[in-house]
matplotlib code that plots the C-alpha trace (Angstrom):
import matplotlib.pyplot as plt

x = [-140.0, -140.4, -143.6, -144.6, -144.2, -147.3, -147.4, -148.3, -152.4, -150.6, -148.6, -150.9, -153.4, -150.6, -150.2, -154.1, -154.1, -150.8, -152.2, -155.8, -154.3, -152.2, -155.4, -156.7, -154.2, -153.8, -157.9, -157.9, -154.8, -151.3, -151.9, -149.2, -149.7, -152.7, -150.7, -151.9, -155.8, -155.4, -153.7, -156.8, -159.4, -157.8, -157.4, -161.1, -162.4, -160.4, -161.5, -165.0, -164.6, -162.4, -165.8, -168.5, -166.3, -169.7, -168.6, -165.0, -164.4, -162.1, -158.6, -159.2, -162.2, -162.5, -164.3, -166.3, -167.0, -170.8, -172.0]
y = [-64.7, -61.4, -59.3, -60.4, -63.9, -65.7, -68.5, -71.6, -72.7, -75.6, -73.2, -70.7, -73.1, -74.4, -70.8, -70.6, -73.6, -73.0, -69.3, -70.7, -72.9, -70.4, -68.4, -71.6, -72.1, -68.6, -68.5, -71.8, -69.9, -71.2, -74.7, -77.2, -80.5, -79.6, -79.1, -81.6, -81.0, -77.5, -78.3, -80.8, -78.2, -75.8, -78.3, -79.3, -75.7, -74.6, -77.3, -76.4, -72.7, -74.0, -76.5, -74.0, -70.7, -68.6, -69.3, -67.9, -65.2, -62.0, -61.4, -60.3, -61.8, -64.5, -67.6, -68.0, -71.1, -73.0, -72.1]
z = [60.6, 59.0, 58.9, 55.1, 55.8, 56.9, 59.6, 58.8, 59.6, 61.9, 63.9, 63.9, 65.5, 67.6, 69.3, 69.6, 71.8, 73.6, 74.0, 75.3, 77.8, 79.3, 79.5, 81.5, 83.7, 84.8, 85.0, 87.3, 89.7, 88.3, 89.5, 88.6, 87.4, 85.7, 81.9, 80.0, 81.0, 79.8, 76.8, 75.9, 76.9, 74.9, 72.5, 72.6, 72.1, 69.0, 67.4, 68.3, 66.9, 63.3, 63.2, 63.4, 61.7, 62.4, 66.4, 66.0, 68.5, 67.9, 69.1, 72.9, 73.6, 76.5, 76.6, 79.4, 81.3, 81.4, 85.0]

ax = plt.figure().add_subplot(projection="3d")
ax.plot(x, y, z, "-o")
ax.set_aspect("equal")
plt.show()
């Protein structure tokens, strides 16, 4: 894909989950077998932020877990 060309919504929110679940995993210590939970939590809260837009949160910035 060049530079010009624009992704797709559905892949873009594809990366934003696969990119949010890393950020689990790697935030929870690299456990295995734990894949699918972190895809639905990642899941779970981009869906949150596309239903509220006002809740969206800029390129960096890291969600932080309810104590």
């Amino acid at each position: 894909m060049s530079d010009t060309e624009t992704m797709p919504a559905d892949e873009s929110v594809h990366l934003r989950i696969e990119q949010r679940a890393y950020q689990i995993w790697e935030d929870e210590g690299c456990p295995t077998g734990c894949e699918l939970d972190h895809w639905l939590q990642a899941e779970s809260e981009i869906a949150a932020i596309a239903a509220v837009p006002e809740l969206e949160v800029p390129d960096g910035a890291e969600f932080k877990k309810k104590a």
